[in-house]
C-alpha positions in Angstrom: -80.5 41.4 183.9 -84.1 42.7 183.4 -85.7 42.6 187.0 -88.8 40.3 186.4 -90.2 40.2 190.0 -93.4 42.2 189.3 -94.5 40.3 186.6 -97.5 37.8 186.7 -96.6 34.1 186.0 -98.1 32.4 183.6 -97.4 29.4 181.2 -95.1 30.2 178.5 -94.1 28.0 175.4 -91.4 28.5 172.6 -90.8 26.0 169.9 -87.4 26.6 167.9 -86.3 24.9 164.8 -82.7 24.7 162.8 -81.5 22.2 160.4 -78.0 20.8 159.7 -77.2 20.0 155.9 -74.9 16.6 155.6 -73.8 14.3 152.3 -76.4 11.7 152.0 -73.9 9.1 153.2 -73.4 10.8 156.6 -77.3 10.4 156.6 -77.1 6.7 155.6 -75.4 6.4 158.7 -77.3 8.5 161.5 -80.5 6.9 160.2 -79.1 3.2 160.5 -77.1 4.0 163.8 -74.2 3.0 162.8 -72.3 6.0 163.6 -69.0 5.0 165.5 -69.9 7.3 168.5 -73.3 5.7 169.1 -76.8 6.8 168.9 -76.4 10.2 167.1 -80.2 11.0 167.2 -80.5 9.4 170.8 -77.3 11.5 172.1 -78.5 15.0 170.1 -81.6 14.9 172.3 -80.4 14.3 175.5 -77.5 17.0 174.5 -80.5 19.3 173.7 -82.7 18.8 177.2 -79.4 19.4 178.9 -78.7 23.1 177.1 -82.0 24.1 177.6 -81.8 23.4 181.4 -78.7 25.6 181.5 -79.4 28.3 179.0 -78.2 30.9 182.0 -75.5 29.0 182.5 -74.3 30.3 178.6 -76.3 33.3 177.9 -75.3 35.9 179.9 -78.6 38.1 180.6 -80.7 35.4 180.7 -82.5 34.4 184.0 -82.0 30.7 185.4 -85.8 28.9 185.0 -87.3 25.9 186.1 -88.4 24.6 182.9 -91.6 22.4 182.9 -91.4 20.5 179.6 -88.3 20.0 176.8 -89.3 18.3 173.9 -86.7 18.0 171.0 -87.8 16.2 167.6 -85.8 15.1 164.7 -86.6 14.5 161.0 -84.2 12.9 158.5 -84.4 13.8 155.6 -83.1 15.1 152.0 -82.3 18.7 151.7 -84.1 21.0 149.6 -82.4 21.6 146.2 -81.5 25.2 146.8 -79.7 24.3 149.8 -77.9 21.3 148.7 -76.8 23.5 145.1 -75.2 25.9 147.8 -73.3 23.3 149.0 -71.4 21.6 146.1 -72.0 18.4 144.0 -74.4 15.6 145.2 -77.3 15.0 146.8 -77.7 16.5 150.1 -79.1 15.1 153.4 -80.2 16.8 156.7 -81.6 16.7 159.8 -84.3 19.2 160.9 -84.6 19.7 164.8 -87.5 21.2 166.5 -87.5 22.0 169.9 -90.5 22.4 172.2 -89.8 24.1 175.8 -92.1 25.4 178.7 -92.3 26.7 181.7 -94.7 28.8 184.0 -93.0 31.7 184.8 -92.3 35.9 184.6 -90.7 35.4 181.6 -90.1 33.2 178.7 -88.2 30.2 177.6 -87.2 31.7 173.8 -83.7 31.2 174.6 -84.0 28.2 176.0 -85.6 27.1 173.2 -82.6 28.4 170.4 -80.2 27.1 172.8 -81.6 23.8 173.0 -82.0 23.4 168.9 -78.4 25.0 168.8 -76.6 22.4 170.8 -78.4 19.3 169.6 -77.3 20.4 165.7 -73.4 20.6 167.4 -73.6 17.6 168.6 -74.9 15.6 165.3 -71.3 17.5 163.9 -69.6 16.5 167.0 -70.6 13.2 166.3 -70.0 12.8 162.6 -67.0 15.6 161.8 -65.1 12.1 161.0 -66.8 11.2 158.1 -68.1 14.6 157.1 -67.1 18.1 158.1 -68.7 20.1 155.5 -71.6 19.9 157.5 -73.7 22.9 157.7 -76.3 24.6 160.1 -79.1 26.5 158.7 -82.4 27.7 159.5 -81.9 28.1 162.9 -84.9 30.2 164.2 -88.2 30.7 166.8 -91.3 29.4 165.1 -93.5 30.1 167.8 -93.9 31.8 171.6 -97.0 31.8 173.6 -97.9 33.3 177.1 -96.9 36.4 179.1 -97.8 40.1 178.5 -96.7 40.4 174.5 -99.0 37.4 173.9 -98.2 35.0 170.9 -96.1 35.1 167.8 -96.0 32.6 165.4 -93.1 32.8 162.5 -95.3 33.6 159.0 
């Protein structure tokens, strides 16, 4: 682990996005709720919160923080054509997660971010493998970082 105990605090954000890629039908279903294992989009973000609180837990240099703020966002949606031509006949749906995570801190919450985006995206599949397991992740990535001694980045 990187010793961190001389660095100055200070607010750090990370926002993290990743998609999964579904048949329009599985959609159908996670937009109505009627997904036989509940709430898919409820269950996602409370799966998500729960990852980005134990990021450390997973990620074996990372250090444990006491995160301020977990924000994870969902939008359904239609995939783009290029993606859904990758993936065989049909139209193509998806579901884009963002998440939002901050702390105040010696170092940042990038991981916890990734992690958080990761694990809500597995549990949309653990949720709807029944109906559709050619489900596929993509796009997974940091869009943004703010705070500490390297400042900002924001994805172009």
């Amino acid at each position: 682990m990187v010793d961190v105990a001389d660095k100055a605090a200070s607010h750090r954000i990370a926002i993290a996005q990743g998609r999964i890629v579904m048949n329009s039908a599985t959609l159908a279903i996670i937009v109505a709720g009627n997904a036989k294992k509940g709430d898919v989009l409820g269950i996602a973000r409370v799966a998500g919160i729960m990852a980005a609180k134990k990021t450390s837990d997973l990620i074996p240099l990372c250090h444990p923080l006491a995160l301020t703020h977990v924000a994870i966002d969902f939008i359904a949606g239609h995939a783009i054509p290029k993606v859904a031509s990758s993936l065989g006949e049909g139209e193509k749906g998806a579901v884009t997660c963002t998440a939002t995570v901050a702390t105040v801190g010696p170092t940042g919450v990038e991981m916890e971010a990734l992690t958080a985006v990761s694990v809500a995206l597995l549990t949309i599949y653990d949720m709807c493998k029944a109906v559709d397991r050619g489900m596929t992740f993509t796009d997974i990535k940091l869009l943004e970082k703010h705070g500490g001694k390297s400042g900002s980045f924001v994805k172009a």
